[in-house]
N, CA, C and O atoms as a GROMACS GRO file, in nm:
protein
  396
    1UNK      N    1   0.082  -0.119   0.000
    1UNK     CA    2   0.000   0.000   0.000
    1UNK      C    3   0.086   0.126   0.000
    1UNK      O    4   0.031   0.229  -0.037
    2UNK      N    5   0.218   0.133   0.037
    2UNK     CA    6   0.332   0.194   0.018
    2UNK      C    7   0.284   0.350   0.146
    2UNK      O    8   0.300   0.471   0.131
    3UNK      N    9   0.229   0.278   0.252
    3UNK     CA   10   0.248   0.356   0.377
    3UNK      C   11   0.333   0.305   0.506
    3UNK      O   12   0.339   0.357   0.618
    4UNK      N   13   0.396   0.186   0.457
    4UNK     CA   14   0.467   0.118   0.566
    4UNK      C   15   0.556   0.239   0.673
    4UNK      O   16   0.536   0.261   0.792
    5UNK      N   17   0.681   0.317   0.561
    5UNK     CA   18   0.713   0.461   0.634
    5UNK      C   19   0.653   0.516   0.771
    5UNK      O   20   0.671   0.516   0.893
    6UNK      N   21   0.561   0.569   0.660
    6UNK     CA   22   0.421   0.653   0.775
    6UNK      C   23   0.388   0.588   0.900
    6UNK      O   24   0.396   0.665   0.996
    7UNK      N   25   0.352   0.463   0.929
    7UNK     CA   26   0.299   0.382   0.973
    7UNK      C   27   0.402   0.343   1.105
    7UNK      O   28   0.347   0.356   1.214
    8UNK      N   29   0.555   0.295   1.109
    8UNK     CA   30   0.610   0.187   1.129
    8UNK      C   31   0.632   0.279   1.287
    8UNK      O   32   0.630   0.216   1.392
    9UNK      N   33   0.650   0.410   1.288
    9UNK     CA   34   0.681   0.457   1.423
    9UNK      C   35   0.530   0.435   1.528
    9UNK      O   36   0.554   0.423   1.648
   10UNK      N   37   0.423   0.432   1.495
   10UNK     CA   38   0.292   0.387   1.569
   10UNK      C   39   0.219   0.256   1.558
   10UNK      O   40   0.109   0.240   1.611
   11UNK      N   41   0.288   0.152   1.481
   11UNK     CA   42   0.260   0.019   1.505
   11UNK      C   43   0.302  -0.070   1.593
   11UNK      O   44   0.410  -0.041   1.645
   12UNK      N   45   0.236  -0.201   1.638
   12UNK     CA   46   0.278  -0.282   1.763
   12UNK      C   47   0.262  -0.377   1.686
   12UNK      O   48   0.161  -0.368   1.617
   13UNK      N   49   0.325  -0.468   1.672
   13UNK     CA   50   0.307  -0.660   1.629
   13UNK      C   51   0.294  -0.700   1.764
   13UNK      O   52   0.354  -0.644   1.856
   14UNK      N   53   0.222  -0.790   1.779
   14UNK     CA   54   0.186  -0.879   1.921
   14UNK      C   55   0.217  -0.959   1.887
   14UNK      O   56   0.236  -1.002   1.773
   15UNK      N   57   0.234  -1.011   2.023
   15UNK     CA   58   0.311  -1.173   1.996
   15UNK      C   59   0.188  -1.273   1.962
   15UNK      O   60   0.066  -1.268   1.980
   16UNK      N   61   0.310  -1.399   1.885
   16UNK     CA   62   0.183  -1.534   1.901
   16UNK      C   63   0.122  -1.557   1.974
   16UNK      O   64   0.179  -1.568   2.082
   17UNK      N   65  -0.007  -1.577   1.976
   17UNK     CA   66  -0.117  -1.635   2.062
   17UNK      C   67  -0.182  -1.535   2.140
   17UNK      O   68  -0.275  -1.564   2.216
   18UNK      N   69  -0.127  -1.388   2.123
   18UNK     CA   70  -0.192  -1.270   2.147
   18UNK      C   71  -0.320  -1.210   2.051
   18UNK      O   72  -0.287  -1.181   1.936
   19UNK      N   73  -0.436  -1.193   2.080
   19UNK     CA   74  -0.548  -1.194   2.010
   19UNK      C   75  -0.568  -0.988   1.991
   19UNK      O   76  -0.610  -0.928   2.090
   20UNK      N   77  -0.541  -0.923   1.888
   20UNK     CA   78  -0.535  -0.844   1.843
   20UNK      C   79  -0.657  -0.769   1.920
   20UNK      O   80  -0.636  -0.647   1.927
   21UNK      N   81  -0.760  -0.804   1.971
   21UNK     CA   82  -0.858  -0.723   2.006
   21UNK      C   83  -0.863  -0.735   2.221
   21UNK      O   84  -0.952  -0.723   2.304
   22UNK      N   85  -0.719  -0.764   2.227
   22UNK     CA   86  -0.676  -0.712   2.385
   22UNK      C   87  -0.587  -0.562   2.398
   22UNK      O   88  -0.570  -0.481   2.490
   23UNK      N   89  -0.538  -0.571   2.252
   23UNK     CA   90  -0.461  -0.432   2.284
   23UNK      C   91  -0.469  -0.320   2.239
   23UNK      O   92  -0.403  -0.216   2.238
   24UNK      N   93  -0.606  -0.376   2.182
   24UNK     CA   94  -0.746  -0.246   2.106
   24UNK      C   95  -0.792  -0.190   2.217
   24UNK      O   96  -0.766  -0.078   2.260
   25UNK      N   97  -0.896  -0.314   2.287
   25UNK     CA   98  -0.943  -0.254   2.470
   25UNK      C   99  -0.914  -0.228   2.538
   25UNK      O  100  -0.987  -0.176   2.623
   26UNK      N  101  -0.740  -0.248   2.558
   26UNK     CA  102  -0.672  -0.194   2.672
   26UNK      C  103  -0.624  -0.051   2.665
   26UNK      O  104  -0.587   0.015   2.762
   27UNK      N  105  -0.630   0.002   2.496
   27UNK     CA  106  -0.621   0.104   2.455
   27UNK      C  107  -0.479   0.134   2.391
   27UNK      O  108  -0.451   0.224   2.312
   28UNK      N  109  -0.385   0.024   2.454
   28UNK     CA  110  -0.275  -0.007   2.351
   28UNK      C  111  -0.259   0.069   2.218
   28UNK      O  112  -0.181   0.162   2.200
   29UNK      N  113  -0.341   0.018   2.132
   29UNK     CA  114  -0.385   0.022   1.957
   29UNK      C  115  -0.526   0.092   1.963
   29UNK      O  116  -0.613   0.071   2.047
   30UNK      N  117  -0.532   0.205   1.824
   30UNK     CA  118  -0.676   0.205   1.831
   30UNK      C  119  -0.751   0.133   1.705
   30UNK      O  120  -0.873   0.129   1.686
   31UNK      N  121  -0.639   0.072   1.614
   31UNK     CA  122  -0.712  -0.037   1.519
   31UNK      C  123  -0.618  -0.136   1.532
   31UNK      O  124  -0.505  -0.119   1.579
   32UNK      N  125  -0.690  -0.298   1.465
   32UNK     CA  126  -0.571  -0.354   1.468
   32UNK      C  127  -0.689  -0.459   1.341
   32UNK      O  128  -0.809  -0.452   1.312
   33UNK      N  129  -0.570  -0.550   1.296
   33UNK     CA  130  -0.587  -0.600   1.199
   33UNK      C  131  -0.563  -0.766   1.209
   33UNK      O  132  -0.456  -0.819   1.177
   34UNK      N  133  -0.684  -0.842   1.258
   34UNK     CA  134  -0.648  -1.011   1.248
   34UNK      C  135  -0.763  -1.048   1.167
   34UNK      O  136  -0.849  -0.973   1.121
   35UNK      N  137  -0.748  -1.215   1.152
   35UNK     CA  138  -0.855  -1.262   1.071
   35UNK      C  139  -0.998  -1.220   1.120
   35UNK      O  140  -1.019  -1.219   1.242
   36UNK      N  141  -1.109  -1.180   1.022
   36UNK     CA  142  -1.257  -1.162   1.020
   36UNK      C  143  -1.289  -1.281   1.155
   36UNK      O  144  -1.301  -1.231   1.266
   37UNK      N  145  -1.299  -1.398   1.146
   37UNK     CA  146  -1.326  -1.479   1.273
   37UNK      C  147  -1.280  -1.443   1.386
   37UNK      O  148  -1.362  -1.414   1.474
   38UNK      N  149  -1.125  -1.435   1.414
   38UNK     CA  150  -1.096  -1.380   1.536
   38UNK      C  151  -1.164  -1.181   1.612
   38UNK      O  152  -1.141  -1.128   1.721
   39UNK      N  153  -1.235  -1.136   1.507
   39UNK     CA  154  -1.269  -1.016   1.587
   39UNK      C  155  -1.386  -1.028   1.598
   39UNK      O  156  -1.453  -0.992   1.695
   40UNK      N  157  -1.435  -1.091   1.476
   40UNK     CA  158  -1.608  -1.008   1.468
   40UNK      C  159  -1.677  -1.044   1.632
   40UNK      O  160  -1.749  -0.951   1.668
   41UNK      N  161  -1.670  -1.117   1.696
   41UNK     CA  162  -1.750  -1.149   1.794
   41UNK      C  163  -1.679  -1.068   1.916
   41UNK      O  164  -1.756  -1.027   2.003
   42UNK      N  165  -1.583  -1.050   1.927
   42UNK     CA  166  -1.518  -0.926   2.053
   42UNK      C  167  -1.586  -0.859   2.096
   42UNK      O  168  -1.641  -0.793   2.008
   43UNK      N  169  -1.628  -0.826   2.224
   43UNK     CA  170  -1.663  -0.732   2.340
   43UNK      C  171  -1.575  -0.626   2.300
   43UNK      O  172  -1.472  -0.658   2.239
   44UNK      N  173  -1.602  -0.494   2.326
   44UNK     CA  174  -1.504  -0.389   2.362
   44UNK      C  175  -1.463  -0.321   2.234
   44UNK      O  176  -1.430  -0.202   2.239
   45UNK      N  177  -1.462  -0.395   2.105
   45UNK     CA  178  -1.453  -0.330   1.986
   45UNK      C  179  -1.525  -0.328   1.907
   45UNK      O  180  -1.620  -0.402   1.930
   46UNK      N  181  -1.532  -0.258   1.788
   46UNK     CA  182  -1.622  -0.268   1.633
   46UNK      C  183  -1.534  -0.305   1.526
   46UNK      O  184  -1.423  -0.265   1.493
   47UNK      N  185  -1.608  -0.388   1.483
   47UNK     CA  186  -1.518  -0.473   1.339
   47UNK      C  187  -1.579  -0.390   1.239
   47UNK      O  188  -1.698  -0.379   1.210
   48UNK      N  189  -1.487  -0.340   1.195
   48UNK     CA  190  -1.533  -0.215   1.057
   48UNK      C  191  -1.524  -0.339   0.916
   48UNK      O  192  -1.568  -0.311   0.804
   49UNK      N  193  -1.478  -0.437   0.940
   49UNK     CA  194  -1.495  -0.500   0.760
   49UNK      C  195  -1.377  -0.574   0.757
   49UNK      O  196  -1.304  -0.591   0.854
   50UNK      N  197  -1.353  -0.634   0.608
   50UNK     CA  198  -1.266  -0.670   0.561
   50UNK      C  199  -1.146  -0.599   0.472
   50UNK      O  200  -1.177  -0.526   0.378
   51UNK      N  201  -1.059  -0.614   0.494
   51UNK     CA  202  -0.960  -0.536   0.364
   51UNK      C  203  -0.995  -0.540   0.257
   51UNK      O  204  -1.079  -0.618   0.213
   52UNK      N  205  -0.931  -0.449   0.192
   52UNK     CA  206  -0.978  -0.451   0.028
   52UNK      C  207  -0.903  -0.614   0.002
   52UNK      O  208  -0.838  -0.690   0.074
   53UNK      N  209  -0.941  -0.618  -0.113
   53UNK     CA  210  -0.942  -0.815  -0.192
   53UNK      C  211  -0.766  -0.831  -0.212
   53UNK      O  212  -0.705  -0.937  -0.198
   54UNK      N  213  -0.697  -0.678  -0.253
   54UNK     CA  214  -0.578  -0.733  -0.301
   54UNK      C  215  -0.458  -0.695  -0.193
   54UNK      O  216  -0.342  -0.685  -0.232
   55UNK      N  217  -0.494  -0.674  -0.056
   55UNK     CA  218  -0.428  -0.687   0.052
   55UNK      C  219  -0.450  -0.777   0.128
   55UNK      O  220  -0.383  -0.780   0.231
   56UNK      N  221  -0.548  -0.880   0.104
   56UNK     CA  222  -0.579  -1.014   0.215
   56UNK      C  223  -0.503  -1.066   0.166
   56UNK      O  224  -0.451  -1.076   0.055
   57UNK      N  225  -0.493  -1.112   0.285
   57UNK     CA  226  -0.381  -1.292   0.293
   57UNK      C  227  -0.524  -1.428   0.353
   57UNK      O  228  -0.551  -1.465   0.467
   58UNK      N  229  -0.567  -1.455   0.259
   58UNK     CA  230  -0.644  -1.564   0.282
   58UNK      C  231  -0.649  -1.726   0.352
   58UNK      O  232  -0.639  -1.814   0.266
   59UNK      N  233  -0.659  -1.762   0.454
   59UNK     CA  234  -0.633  -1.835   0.524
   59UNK      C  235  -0.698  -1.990   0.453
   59UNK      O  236  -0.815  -1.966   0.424
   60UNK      N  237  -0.666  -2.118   0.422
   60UNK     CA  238  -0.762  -2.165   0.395
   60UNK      C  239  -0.761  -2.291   0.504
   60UNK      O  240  -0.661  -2.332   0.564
   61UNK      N  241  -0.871  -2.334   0.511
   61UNK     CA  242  -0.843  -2.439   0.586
   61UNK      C  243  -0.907  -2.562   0.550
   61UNK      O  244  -1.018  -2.571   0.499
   62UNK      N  245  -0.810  -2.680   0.586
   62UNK     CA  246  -0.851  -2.789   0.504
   62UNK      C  247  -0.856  -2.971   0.612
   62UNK      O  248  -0.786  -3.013   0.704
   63UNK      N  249  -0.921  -3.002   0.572
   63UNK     CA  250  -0.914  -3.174   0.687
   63UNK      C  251  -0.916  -3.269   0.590
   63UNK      O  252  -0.954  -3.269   0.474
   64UNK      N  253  -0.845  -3.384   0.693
   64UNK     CA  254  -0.754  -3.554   0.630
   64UNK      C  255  -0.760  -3.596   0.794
   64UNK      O  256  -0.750  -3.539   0.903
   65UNK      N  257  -0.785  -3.753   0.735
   65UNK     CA  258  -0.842  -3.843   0.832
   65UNK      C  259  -0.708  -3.949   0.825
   65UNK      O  260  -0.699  -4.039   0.742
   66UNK      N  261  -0.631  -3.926   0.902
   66UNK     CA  262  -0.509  -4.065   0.899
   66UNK      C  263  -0.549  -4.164   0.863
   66UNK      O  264  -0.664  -4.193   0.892
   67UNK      N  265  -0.459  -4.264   0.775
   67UNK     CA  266  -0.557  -4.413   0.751
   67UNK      C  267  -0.583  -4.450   0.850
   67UNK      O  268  -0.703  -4.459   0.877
   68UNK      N  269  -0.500  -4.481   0.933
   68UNK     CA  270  -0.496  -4.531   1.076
   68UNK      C  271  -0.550  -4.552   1.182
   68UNK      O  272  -0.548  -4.648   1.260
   69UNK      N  273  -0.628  -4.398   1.180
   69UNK     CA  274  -0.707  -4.374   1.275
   69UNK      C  275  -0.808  -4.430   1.300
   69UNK      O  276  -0.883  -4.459   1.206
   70UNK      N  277  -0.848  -4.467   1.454
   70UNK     CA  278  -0.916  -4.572   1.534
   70UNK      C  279  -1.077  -4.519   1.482
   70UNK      O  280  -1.170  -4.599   1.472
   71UNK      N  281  -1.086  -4.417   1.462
   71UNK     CA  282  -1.241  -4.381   1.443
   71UNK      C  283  -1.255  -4.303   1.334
   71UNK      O  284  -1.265  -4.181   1.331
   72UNK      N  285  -1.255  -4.393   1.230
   72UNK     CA  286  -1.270  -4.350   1.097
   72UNK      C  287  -1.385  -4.258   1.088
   72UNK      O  288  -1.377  -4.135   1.081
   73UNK      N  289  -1.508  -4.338   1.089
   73UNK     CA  290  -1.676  -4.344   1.064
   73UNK      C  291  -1.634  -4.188   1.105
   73UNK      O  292  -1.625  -4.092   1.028
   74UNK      N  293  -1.607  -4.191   1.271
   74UNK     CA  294  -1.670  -4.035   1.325
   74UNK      C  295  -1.583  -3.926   1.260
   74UNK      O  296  -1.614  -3.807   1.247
   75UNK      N  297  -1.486  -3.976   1.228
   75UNK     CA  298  -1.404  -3.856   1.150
   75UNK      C  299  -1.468  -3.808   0.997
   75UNK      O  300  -1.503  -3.701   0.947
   76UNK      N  301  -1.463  -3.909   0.967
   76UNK     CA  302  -1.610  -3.876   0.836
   76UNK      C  303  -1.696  -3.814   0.869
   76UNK      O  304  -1.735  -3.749   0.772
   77UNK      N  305  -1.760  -3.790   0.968
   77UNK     CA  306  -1.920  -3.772   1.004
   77UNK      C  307  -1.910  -3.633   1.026
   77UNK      O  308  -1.993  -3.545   1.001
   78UNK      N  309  -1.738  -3.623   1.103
   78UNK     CA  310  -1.741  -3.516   1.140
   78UNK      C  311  -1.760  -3.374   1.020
   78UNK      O  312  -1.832  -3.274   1.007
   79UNK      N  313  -1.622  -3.457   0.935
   79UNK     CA  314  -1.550  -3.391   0.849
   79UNK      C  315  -1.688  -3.357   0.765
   79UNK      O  316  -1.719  -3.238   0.763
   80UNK      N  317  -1.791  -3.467   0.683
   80UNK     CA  318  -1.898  -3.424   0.638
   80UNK      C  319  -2.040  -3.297   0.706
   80UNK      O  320  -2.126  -3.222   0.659
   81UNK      N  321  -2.001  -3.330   0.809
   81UNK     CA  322  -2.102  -3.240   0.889
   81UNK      C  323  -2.031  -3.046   0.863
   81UNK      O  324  -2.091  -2.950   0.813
   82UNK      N  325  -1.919  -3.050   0.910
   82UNK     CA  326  -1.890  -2.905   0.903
   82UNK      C  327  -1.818  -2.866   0.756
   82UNK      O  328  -1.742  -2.770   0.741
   83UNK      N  329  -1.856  -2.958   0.655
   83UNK     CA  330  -1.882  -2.910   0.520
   83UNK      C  331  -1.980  -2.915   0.435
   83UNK      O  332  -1.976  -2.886   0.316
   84UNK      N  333  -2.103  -2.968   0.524
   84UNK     CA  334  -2.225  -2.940   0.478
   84UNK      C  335  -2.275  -2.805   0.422
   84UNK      O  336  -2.232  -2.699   0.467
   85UNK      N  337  -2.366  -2.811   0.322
   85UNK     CA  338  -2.433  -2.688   0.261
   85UNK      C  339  -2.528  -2.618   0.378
   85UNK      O  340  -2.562  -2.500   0.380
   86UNK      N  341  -2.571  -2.755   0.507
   86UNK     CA  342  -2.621  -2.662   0.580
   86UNK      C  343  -2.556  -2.568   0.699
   86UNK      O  344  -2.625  -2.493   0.767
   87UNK      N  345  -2.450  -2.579   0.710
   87UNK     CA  346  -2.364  -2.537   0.805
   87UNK      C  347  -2.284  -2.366   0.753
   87UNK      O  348  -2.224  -2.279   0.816
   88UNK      N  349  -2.323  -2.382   0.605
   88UNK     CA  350  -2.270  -2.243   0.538
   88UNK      C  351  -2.310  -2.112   0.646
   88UNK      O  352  -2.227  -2.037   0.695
   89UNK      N  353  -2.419  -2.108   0.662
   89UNK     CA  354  -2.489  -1.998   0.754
   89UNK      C  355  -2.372  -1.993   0.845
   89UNK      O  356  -2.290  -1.902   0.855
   90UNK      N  357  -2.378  -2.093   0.904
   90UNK     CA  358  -2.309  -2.098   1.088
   90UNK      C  359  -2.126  -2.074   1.070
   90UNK      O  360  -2.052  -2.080   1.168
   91UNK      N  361  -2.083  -2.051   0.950
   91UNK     CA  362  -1.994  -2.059   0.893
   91UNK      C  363  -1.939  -1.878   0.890
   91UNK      O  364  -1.854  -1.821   0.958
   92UNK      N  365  -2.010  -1.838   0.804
   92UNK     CA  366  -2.016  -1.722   0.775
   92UNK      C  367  -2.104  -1.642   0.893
   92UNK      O  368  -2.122  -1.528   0.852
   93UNK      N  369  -2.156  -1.659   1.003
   93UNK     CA  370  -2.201  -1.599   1.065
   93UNK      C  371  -2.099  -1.570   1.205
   93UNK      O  372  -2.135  -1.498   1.298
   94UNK      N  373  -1.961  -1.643   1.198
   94UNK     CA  374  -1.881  -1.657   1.258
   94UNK      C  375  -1.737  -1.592   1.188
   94UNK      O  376  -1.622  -1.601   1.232
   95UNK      N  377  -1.785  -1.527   1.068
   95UNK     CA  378  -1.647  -1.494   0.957
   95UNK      C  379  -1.604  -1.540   0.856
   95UNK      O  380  -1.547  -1.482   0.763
   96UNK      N  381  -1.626  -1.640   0.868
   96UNK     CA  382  -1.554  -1.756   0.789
   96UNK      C  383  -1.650  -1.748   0.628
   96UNK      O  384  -1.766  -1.720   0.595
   97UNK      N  385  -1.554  -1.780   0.575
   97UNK     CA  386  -1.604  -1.755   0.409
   97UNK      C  387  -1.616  -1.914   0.322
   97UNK      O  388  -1.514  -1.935   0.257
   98UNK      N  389  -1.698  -2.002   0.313
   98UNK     CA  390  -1.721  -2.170   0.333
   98UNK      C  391  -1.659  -2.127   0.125
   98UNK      O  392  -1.675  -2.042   0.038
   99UNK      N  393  -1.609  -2.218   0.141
   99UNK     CA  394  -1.557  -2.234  -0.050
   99UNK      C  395  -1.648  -2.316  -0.098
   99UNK      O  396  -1.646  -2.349  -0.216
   0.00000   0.00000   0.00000
């Protein structure tokens, strides 16, 4: 976006496993920027949106069932259940964008 300059003396990176919308409320930061899932539901802040399309970094996420594994069936059941067409809602009502 070629404001990094501007930017780099009033930015904070948090560490791993630090959730971007503690150091919004604590007053730390007054914006901060993590995945759509991790904010939208936060106490204490407003989730203004998504980035424009050609600054996301798109997360995808994907499941595999070891051959191995002792409980096949339920890993199927599972894996079919939260890629159901009916689960899209509960999907996106949480952030998440179902492919």
């Amino acid at each position: 976006m070629g404001i990094a300059d501007q930017i780099k003396a009033k930015s904070k990176v948090v560490s791993p496993g630090v959730p971007v919308a503690t150091v919004i409320r604590s007053g730390e930061a007054e914006i901060g920027f993590q995945q759509i899932s991790e904010l939208i539901h936060e106490k204490g802040i407003d989730y203004l949106g998504p980035l424009p399309a050609d600054t996301q970094r798109i997360t995808t996420f994907s499941g595999g069932i070891h051959t191995a594994a002792k409980e096949q069936a339920a890993a199927k059941a599972l894996q079919s259940f939260l890629t159901s067409p009916d689960r899209v809602q509960d999907l996106k009502k949480h952030g998440l964008q179902p492919g």
